[in-house]
C-alpha positions in Angstrom: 19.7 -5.6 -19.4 20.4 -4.4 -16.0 17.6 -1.9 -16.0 15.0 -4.9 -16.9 16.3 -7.3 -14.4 16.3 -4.1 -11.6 12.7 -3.3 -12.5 11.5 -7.3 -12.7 13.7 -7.1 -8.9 11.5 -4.3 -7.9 8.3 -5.3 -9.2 8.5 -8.6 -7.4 9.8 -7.3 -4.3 6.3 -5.2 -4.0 4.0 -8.0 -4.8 5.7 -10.3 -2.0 4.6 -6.7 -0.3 1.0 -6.9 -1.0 0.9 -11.1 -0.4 3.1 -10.5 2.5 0.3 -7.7 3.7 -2.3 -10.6 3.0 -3.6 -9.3 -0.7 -5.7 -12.4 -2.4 -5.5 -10.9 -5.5 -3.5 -8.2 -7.3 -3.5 -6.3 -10.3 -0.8 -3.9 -11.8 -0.9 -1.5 -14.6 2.7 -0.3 -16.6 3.1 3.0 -18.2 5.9 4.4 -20.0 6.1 8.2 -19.4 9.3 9.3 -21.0 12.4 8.1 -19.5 10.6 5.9 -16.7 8.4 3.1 -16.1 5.4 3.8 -13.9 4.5 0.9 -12.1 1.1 0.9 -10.1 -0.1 -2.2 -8.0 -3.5 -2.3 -6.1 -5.1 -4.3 -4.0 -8.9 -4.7 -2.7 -9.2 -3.9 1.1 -6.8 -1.6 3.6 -3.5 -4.0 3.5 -0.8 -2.6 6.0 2.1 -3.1 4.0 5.4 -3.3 5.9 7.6 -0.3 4.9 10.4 -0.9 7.0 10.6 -4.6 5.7 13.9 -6.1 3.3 11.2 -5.7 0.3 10.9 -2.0 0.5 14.3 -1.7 1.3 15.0 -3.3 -2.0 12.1 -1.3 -4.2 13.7 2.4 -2.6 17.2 1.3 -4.0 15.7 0.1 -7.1 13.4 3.0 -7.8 13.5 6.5 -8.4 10.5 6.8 -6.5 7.5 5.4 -4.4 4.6 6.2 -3.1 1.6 4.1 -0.9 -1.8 5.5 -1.1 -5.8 3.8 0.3 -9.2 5.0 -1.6 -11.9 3.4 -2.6 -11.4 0.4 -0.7 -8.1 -0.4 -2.5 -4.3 -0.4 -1.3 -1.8 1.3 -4.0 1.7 1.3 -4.4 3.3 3.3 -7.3 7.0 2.5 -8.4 8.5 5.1 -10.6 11.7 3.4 -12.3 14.2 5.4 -14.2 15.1 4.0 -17.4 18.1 4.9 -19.8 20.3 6.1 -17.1 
């Protein structure tokens, strides 16, 4: 149960990210790729999302890993969240 609520935690964290950045509208996409969860959020237009704020601070502890990326018009975050640890 902790793994669930620490990925909900995380998941939530980076879309008060992207609204926080001024994103209208997201969309994110969940894979399961052995032991983790791949989270990827995205955003239309170039947001400049705030990595040194409390919400990033919170998705690094909660994660394994993440990563910010811009193409095609589009802001990205990826969460990679270890599961069965």
């Amino acid at each position: 149960m902790d793994e669930i609520d620490d990925a909900a935690l995380a998941v939530h964290e980076a879309g008060l990210a992207f609204i926080e950045a001024g994103a209208e509208r997201i969309e994110m996409e969940i894979d399961e790729v052995a032991e983790n969860l791949d989270v990827t959020i995205t955003a239309d237009g170039k947001l400049d999302l705030a990595l040194d704020s409390m919400s990033f601070r919170i998705i690094e502890t909660l994660t394994e890993s993440f990563e910010t990326g811009a193409a095609d018009g589009a802001t990205t975050l990826r969460l990679r969240i270890r599961l069965g640890t």
